[in-house]
Structure formats: C-alpha cells, structure tokens
DRENPA-3360 file (N, C-alpha, C; in nm, 2 decimals, always signed):
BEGIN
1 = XXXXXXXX = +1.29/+0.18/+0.79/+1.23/+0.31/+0.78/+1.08/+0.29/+0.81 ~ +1.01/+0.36/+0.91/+0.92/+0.28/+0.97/+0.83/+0.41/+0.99 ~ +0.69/+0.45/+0.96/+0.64/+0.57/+1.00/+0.48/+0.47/+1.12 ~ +0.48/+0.56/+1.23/+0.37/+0.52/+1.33/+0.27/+0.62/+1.28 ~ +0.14/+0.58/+1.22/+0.09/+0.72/+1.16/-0.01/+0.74/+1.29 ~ -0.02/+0.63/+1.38/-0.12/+0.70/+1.52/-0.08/+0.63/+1.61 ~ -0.06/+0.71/+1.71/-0.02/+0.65/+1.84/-0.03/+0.77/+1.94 ~ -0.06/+0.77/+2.11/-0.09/+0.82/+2.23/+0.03/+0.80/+2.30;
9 = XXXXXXXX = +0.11/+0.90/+2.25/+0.26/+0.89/+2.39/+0.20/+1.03/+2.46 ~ +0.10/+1.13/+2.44/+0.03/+1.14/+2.57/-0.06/+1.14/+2.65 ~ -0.03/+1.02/+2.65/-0.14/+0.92/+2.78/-0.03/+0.93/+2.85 ~ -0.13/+0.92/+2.99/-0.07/+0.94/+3.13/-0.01/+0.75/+3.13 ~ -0.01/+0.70/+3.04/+0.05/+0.52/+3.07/+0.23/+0.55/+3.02 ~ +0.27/+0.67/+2.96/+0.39/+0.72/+2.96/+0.46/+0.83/+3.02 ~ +0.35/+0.86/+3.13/+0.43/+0.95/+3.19/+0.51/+0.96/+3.28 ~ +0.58/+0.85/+3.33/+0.74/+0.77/+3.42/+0.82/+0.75/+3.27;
17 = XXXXXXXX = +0.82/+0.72/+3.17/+0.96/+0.68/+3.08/+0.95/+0.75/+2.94 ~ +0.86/+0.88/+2.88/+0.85/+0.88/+2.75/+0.99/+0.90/+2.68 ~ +1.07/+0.95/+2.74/+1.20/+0.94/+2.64/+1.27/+0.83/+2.62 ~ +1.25/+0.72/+2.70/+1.30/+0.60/+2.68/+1.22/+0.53/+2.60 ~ +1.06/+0.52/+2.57/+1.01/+0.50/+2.46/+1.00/+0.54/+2.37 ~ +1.06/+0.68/+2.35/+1.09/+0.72/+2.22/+1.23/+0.71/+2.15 ~ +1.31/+0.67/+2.26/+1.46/+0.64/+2.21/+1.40/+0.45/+2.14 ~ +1.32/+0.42/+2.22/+1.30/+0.22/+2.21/+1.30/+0.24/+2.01;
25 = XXXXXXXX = +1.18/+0.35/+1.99/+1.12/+0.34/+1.90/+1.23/+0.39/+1.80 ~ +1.29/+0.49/+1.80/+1.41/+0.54/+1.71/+1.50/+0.38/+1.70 ~ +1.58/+0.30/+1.78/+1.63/+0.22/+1.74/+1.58/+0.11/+1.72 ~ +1.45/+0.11/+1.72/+1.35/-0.04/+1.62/+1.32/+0.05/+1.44 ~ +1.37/+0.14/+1.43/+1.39/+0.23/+1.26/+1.23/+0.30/+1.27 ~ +1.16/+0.33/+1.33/+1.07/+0.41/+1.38/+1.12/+0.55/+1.39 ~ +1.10/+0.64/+1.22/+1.17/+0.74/+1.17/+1.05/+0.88/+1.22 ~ +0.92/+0.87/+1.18/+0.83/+0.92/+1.22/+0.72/+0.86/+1.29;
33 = XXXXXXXX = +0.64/+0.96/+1.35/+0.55/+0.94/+1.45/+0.44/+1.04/+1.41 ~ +0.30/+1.04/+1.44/+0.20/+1.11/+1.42/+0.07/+1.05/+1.59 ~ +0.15/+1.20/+1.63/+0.03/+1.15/+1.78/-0.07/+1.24/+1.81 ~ -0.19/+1.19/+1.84/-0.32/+1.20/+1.80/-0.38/+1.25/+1.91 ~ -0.42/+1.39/+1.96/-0.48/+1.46/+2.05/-0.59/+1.45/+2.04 ~ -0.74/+1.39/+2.12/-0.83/+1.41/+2.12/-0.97/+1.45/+2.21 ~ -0.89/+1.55/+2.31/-0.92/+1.62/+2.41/-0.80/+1.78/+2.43 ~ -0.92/+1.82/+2.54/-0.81/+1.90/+2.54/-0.68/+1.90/+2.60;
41 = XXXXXXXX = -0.66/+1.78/+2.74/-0.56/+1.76/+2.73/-0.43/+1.72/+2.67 ~ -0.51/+1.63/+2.59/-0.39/+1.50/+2.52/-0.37/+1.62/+2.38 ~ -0.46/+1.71/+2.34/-0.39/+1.81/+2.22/-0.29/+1.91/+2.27 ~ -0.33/+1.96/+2.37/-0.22/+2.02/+2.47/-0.10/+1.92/+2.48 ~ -0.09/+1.82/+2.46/+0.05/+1.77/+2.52/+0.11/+1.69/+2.38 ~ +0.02/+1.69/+2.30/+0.04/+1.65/+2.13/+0.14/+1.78/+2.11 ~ +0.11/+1.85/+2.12/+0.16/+2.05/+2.07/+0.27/+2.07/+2.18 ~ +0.29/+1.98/+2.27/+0.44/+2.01/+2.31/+0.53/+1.92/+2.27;
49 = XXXXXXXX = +0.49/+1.81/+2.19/+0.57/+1.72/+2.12/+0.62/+1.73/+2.03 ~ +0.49/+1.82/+1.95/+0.57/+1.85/+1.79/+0.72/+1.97/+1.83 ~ +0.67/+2.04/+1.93/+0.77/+2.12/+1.95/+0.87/+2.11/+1.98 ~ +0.94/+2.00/+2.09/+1.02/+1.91/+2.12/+1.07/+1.85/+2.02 ~ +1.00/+1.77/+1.97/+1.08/+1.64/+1.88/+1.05/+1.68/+1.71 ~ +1.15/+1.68/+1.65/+1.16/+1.77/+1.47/+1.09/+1.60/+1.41 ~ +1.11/+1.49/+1.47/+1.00/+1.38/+1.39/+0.86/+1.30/+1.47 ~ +0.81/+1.39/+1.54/+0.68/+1.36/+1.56/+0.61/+1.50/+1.49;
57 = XXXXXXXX = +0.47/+1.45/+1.49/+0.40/+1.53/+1.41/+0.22/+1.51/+1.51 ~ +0.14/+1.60/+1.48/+0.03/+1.58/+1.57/-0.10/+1.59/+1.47 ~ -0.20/+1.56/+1.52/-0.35/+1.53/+1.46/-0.42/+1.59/+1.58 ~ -0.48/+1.69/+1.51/-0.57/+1.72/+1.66/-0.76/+1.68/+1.63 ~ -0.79/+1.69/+1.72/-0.95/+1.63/+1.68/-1.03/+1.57/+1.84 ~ -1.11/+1.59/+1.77/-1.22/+1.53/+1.95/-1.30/+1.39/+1.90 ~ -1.25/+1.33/+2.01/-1.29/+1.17/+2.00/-1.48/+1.17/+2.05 ~ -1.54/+1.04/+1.95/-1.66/+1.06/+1.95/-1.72/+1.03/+2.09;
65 = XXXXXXXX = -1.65/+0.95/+2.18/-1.67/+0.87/+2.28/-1.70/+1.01/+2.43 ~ -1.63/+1.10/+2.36/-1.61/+1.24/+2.45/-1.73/+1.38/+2.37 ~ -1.80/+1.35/+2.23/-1.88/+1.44/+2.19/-1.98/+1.47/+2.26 ~ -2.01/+1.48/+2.32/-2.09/+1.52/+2.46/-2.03/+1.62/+2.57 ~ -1.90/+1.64/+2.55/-1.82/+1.78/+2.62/-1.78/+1.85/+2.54 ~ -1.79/+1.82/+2.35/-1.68/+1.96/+2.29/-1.81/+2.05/+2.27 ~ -1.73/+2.16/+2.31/-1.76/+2.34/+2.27/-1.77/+2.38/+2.11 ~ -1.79/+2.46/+2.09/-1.79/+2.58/+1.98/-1.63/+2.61/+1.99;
73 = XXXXXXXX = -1.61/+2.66/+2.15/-1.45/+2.69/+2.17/-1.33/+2.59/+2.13 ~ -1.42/+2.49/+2.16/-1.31/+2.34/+2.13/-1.23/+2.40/+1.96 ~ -1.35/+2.36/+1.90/-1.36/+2.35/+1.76/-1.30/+2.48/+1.71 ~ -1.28/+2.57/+1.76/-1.26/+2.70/+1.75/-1.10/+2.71/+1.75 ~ -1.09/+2.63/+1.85/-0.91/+2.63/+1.89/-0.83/+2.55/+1.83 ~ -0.93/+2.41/+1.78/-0.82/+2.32/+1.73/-0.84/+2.39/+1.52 ~ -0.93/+2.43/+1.49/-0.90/+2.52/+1.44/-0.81/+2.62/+1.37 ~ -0.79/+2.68/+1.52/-0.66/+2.80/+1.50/-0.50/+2.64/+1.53;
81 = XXXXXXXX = -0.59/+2.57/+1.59/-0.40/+2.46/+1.63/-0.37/+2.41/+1.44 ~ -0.47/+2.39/+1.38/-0.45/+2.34/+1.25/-0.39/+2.41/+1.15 ~ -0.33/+2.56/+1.22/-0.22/+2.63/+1.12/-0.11/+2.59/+1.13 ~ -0.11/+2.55/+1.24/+0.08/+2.49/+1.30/+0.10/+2.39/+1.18 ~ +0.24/+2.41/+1.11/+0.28/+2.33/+1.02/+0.31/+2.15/+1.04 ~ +0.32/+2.16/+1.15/+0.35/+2.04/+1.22/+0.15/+1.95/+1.27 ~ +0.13/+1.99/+1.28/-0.02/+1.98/+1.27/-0.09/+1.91/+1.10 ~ -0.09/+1.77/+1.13/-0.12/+1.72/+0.99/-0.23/+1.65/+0.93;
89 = XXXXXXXX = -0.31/+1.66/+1.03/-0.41/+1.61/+1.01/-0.56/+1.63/+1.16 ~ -0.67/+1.60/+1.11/-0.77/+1.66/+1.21/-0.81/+1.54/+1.26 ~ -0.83/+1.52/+1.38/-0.86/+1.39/+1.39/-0.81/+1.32/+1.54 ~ -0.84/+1.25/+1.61/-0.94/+1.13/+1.58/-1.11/+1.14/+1.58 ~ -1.16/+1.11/+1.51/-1.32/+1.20/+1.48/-1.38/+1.11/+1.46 ~ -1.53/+1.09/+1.45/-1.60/+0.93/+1.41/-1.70/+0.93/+1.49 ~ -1.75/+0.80/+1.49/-1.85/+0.76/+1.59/-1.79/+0.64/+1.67 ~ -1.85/+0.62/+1.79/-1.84/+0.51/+1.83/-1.94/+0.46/+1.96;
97 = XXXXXXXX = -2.02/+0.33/+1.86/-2.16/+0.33/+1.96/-2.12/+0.19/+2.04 ~ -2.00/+0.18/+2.06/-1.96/+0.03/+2.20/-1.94/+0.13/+2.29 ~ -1.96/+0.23/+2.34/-1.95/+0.31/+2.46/-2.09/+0.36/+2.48 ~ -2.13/+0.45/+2.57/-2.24/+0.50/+2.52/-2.23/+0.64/+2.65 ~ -2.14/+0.73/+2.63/-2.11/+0.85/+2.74/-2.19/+0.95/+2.62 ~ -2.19/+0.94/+2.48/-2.22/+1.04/+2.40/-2.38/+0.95/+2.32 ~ -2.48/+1.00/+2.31/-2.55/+1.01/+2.25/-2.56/+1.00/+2.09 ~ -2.57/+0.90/+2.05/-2.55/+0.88/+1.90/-2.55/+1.03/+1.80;
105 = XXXXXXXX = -2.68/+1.06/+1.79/-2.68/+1.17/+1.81/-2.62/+1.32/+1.76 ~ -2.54/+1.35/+1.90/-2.45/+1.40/+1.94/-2.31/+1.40/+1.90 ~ -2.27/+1.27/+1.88/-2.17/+1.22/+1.83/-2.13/+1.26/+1.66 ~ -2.28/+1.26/+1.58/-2.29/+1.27/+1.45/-2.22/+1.38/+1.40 ~ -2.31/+1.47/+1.53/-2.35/+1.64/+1.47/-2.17/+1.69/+1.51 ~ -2.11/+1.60/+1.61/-1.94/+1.67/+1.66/-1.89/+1.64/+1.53 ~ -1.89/+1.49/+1.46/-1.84/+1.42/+1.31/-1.83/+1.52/+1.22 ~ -1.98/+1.56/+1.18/-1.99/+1.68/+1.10/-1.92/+1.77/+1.08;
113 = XXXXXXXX = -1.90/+1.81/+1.23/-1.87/+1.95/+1.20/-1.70/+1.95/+1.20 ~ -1.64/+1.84/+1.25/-1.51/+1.85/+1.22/-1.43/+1.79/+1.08 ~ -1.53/+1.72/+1.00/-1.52/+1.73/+0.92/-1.50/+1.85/+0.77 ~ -1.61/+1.91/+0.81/-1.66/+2.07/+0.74/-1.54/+2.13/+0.80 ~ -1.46/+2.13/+0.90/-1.38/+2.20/+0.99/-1.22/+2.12/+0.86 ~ -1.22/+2.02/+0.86/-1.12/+1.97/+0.79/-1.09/+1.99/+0.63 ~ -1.22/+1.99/+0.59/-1.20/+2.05/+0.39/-1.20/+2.21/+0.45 ~ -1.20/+2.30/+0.57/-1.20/+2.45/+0.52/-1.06/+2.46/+0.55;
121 = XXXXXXXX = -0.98/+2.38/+0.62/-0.83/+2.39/+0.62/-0.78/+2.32/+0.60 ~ -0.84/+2.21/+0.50/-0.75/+2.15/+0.38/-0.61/+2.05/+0.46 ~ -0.73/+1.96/+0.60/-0.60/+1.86/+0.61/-0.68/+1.73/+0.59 ~ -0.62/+1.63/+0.56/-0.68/+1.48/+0.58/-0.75/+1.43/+0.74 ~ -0.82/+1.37/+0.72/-0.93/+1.31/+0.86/-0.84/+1.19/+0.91 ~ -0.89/+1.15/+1.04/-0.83/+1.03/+1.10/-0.96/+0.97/+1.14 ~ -1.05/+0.86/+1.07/-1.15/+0.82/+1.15/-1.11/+0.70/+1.25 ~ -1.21/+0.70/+1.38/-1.25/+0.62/+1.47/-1.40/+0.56/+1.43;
129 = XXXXXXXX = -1.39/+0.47/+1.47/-1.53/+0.38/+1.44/-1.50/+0.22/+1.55 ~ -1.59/+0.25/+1.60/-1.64/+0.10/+1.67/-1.78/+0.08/+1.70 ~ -1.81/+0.00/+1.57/-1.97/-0.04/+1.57/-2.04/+0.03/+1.48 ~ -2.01/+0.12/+1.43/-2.09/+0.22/+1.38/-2.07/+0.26/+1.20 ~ -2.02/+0.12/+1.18/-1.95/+0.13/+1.00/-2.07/+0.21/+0.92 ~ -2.17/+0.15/+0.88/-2.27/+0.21/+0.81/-2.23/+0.39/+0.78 ~ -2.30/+0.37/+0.97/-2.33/+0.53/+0.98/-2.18/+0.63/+0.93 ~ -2.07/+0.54/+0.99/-1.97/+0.65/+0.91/-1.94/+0.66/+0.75;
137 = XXXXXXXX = -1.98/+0.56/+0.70/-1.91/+0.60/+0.57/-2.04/+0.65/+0.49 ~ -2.13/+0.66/+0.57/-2.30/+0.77/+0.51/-2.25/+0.88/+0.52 ~ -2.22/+0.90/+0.68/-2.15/+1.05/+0.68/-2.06/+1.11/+0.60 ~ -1.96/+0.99/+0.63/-1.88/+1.04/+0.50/-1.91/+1.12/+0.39 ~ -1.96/+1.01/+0.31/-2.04/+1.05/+0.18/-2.12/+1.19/+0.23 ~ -2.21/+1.21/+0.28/-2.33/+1.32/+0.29/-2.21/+1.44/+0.24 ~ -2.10/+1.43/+0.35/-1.99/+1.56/+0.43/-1.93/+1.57/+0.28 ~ -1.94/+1.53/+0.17/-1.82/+1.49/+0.08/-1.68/+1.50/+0.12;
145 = XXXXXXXX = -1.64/+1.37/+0.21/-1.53/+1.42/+0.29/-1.40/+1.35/+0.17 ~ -1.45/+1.28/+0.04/-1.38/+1.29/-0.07/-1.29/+1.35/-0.03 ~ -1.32/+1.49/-0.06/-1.22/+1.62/-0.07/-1.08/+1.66/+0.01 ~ -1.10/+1.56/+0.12/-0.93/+1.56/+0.21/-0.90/+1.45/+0.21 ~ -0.99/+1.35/+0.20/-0.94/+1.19/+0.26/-0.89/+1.20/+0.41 ~ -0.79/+1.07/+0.36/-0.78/+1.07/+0.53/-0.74/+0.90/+0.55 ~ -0.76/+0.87/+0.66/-0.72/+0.71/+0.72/-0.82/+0.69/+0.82 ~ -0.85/+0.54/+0.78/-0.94/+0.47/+0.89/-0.86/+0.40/+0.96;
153 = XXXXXXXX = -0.84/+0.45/+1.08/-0.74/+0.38/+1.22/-0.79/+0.30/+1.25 ~ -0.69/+0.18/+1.28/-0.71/+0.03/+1.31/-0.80/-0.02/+1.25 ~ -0.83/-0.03/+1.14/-0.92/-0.07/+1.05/-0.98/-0.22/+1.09 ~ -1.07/-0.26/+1.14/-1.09/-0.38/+1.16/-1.21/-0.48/+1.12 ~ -1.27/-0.36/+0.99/-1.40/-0.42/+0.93/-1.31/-0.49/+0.78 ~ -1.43/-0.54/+0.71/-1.45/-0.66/+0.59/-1.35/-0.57/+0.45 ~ -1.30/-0.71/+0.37/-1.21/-0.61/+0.23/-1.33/-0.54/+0.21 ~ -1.46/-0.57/+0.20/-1.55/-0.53/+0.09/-1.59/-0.34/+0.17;
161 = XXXXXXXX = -1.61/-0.37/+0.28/-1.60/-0.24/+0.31/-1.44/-0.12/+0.32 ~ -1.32/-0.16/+0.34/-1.22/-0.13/+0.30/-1.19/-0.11/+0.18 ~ -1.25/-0.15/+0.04/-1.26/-0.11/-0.10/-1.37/+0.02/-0.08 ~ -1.47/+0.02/+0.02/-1.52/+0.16/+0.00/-1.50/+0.25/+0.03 ~ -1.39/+0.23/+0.15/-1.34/+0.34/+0.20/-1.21/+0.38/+0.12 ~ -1.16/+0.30/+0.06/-1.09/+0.35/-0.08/-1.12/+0.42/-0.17 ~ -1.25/+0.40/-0.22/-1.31/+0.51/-0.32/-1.34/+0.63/-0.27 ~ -1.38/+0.67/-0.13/-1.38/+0.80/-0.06/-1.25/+0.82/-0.04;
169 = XXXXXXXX = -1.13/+0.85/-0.05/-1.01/+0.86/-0.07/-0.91/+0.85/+0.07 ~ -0.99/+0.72/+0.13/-0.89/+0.72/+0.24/-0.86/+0.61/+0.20 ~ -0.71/+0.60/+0.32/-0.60/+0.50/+0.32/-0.65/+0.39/+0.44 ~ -0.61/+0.30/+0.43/-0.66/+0.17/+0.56/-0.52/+0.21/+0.66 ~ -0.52/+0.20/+0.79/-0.42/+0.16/+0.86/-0.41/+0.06/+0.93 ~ -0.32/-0.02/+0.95/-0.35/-0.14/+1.06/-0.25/-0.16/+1.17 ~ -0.29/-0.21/+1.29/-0.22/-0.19/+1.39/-0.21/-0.38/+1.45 ~ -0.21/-0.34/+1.62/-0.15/-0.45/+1.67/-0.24/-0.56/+1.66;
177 = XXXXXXXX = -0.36/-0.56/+1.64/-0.48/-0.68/+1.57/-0.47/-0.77/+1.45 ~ -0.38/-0.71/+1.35/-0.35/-0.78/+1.23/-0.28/-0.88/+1.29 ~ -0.13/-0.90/+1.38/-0.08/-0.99/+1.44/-0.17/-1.09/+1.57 ~ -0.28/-1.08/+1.56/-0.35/-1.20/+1.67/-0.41/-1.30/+1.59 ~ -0.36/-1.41/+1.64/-0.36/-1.54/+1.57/-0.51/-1.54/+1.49 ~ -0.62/-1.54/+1.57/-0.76/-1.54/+1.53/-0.83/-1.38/+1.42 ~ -0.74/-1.31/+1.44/-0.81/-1.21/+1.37/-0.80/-1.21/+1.19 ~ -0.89/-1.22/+1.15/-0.95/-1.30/+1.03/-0.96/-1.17/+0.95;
185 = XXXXXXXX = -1.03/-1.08/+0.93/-1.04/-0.99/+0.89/-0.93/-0.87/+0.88 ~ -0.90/-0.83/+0.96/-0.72/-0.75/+0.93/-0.63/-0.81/+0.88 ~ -0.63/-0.96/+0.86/-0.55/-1.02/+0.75/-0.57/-1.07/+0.63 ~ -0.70/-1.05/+0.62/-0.76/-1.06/+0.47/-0.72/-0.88/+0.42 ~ -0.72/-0.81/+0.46/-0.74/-0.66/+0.42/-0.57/-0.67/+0.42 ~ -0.50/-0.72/+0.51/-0.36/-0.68/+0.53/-0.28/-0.72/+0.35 ~ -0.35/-0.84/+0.29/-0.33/-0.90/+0.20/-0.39/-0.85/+0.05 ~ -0.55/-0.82/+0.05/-0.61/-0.81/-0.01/-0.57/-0.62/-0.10;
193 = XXXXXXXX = -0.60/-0.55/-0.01/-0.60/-0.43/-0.06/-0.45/-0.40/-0.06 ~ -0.43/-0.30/-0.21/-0.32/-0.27/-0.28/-0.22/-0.16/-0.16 ~ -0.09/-0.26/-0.18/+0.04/-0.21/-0.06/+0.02/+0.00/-0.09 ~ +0.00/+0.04/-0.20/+0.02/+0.20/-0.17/-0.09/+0.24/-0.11 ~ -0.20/+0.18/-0.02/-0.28/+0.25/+0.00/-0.32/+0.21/+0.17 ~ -0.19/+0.13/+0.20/-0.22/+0.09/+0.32/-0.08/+0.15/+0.43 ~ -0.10/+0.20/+0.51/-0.05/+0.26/+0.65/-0.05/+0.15/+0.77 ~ +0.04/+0.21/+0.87/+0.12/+0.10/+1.00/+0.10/+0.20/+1.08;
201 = XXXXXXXX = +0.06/+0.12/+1.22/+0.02/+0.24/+1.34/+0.03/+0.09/+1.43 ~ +0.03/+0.17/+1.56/+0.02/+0.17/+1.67/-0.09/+0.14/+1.78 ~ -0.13/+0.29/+1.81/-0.27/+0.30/+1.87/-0.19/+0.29/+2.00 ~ -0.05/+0.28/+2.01/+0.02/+0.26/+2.21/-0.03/+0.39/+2.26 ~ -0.07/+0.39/+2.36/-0.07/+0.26/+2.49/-0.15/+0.13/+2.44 ~ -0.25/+0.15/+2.39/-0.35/+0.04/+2.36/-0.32/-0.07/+2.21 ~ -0.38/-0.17/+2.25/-0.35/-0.26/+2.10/-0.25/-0.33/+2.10 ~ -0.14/-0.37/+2.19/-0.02/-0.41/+2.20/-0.06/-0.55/+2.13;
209 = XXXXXXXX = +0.07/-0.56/+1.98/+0.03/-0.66/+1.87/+0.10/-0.78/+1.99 ~ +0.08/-0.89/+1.92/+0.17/-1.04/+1.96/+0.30/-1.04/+1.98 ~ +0.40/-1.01/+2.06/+0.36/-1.11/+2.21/+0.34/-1.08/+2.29 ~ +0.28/-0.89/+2.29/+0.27/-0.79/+2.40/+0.16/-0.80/+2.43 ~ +0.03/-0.88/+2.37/-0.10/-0.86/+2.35/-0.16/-0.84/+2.50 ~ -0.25/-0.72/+2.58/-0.21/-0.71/+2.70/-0.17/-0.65/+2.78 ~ -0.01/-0.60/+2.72/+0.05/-0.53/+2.81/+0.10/-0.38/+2.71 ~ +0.10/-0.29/+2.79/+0.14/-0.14/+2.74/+0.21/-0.15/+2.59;
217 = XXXXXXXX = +0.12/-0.09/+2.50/+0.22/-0.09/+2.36/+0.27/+0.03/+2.39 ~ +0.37/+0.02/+2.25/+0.45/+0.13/+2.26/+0.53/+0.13/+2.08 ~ +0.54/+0.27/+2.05/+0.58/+0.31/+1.92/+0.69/+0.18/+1.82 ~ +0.79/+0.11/+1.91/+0.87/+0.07/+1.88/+0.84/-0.08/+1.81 ~ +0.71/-0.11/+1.83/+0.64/-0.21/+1.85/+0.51/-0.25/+1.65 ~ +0.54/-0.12/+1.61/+0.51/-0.12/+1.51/+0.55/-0.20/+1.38 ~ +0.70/-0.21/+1.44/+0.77/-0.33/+1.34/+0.72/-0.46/+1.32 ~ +0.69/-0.46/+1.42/+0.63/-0.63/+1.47/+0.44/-0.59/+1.33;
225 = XXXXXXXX = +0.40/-0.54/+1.35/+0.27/-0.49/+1.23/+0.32/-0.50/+1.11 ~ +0.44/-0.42/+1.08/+0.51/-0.45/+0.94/+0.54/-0.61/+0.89 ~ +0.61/-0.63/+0.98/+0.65/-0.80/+0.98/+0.54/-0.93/+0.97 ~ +0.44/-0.83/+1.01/+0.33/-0.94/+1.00/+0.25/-0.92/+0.85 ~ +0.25/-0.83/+0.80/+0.17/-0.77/+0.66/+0.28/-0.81/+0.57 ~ +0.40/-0.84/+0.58/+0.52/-0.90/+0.47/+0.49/-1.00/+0.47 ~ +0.46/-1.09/+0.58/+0.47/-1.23/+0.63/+0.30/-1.27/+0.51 ~ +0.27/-1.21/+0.53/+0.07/-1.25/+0.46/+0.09/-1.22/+0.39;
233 = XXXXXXXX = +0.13/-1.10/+0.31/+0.17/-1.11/+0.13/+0.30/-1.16/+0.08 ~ +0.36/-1.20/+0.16/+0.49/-1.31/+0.07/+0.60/-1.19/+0.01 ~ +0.60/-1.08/+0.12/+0.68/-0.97/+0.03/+0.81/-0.95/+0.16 ~ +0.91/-0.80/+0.15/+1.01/-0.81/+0.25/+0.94/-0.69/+0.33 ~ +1.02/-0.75/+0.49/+0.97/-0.65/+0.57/+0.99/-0.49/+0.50 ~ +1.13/-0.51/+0.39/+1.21/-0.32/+0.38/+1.04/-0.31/+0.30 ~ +0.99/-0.38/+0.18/+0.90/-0.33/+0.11/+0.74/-0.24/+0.17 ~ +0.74/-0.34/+0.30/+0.64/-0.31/+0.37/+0.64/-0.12/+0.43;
241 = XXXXXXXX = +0.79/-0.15/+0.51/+0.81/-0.05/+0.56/+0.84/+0.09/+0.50 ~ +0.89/+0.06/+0.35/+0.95/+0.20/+0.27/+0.84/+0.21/+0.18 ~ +0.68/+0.15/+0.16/+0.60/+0.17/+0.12/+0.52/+0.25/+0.22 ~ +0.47/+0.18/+0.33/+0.39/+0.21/+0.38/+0.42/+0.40/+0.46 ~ +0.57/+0.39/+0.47/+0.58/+0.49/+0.50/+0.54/+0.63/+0.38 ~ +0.60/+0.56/+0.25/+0.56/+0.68/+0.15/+0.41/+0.69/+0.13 ~ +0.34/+0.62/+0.17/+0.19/+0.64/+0.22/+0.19/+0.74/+0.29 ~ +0.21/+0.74/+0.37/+0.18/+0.82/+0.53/+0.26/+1.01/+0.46;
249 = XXXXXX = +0.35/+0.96/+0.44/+0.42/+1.10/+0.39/+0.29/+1.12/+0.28 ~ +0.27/+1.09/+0.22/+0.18/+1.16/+0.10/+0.02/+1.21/+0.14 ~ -0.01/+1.13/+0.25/-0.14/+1.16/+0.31/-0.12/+1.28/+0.42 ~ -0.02/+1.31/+0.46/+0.01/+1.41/+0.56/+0.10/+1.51/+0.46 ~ +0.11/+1.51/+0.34/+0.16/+1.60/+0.31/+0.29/+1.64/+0.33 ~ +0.42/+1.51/+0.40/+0.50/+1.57/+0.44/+0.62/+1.57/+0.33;
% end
C-alpha cells in the first residue's frame, strides 16, 4: 500500500505510454498518487487526471523557477482550481536560486503570495527549494505558514534543518536520492526523523532512484524509496509503506 505524494505524469516524457505507467504503478501496490501542476499547462493536465482516475489527486501551484511569468490571473485561477475536492494541496511553490530565469526577488514575492493564497483556503503547501534553505524557512516563518503545513519535496538538506521544518508543521518527503549509494544526508534524515512524519514520492519523470538513476522515473518506482528507508531503519518494507501512506492521507486530508 504505497501513496506517491509528488510526481509529473504530466510531463510531455509520458505522453506515448501514460496508461501503461499507470497500470506499472497500480501493480508495484502504488494505491494513490498526488500530481503536481506548476504551470498552466501541467495544472491543466493535473485537472484532467483527477477527473479520469478516482486515485490520483492534484496540487496545483506555480514553480519558483517560472515566477517571473505568473499573473494576478494565474493566482486567481488556481485559486478558484483549489475548490475541486480532488485538489489537495497548493503547490509546488518555493524558491529556487540553482537556476536563475526568475529573479530572487520575484520568486519571494510569487512564495508569498501563494502561500497567503493557501491558509485562505485551508490546504497544506508543497515546497521546492534548491539552494535557497535559509531563505525558505524565513519565509516560512514571516508567512506563518504554521497554519496549513505541508511537505518539503525531495528533501535533500541536514536532520538538523529537517527538525525545523518539523516544528513549522511540515512533513519531510523523500524520493529517488535516498537510494544513491553516496547520498549522505537523505539517509541520515531517512533514519533519523520519526517514521509518522515522513512521506514517499517520486518527482518521475525526474529523480529515477537506483538502478534507474538516469533514466525516465516513473510512479511504480516508489517502492524501490520505501525499500530503501526499511532497509536504514531495520524495519519492514509493509511498515514503511502503511505508515508513510497514513501520513500522506492525513496531510491531504484524505
């Protein structure tokens, strides 16, 4: 029993086989799915999924890497998309200063406001961050984004900062990095911080854990994340899986 709480089945890297990655993923025990629009196209195609499929679920939100094209109208729309019941979260939202299309900046003032946008309709946040730890969990703090919580996707900073993002009431998630031989840090966190407060994801197309590392991830591929966080705490794959999933249900409300 397996929940993907973030993953991109619409990216154009599934657009020749998504039903057969989603059938891959149903028979790897891959029960739910949470896929993460952060444009207008990819929310547009998030919102035909939930409609389609009765166990995916969507996050809508504008990526910081793109805050330099969202509107008033953006914000406006995903907004009104955040009454859809199937709609569980706002997000992917954050900063991220390893690119540089958006203006630091720029980036902040989008964070802000979709945050402010997420405590007035009361869903949990999905942060992105690359490079920019500080500045997000300031924001955080400033926004009192306390008040929904939420999940830091792909989590790939220190326990000690992962205990802080605990006290602001988010959950850690971890994806296909925990399983690379050398990554030091997602397996200190995978071990360290307490199993109810930790989530399993994806991130496919991107992030493909070991022995995919490289090539196109994909939902079904999540198990192999679970297997690897049992394997570092000395616990069973079912515990990993039927925890982490009741995580994900309680943070989404489902």
């Amino acid at each position: 029993m397996l929940f993907d709480t973030h993953l991109h089945l619409n990216a154009e890297q599934f657009e020749d086989d998504l039903p057969e990655v989603i059938t891959r993923a149903r028979e790897n025990g891959v029960e739910w799915m949470v896929v993460v629009g952060f444009d207008r196209p990819t929310i547009k195609k998030a919102m035909e999924l939930i409609d389609e499929y009765d166990f995916i679920y969507a996050a809508v939100g504008w990526h910081p890497v793109d805050a330099v094209d969202m509107t008033d109208e953006d914000l406006a729309w995903i907004e009104e998309l955040a009454d859809h019941p199937k709609v569980v979260a706002i997000g992917e939202m954050g900063l991220d200063y390893y690119w540089d299309k958006s203006p630091k900046e720029v980036q902040k003032e989008v964070f802000r406001k979709q945050i402010k946008l997420a405590i007035k309709v009361n869903l949990p946040i999905i942060i992105h961050n690359r490079d920019a730890t500080q500045d997000v969990i300031d924001i955080l703090k400033e926004e009192d984004a306390v008040q929904v919580g939420g999940i830091m996707h792909c989590f790939g900073g220190s326990v000690e900062t992962a205990r802080e993002c605990l006290d602001l009431n988010f959950m850690i998630s971890l994806g296909g990095p925990v399983t690379f031989k050398n990554a030091k840090k997602p397996k200190e966190v995978a071990v360290e911080i307490p199993l109810d407060r930790l989530l399993i994801e994806t991130d496919a197309p991107y992030l493909a854990p070991h022995p995919y590392r490289g090539k196109r991830n994909e939902p079904a591929y999540v198990k192999l994340v679970a297997e690897q966080i049992a394997e570092l705490r000395g616990i069973t794959f079912e515990e990993v899986g039927n925890q982490t999933t009741q995580n994900a249900k309680k943070i989404f409300k489902l």
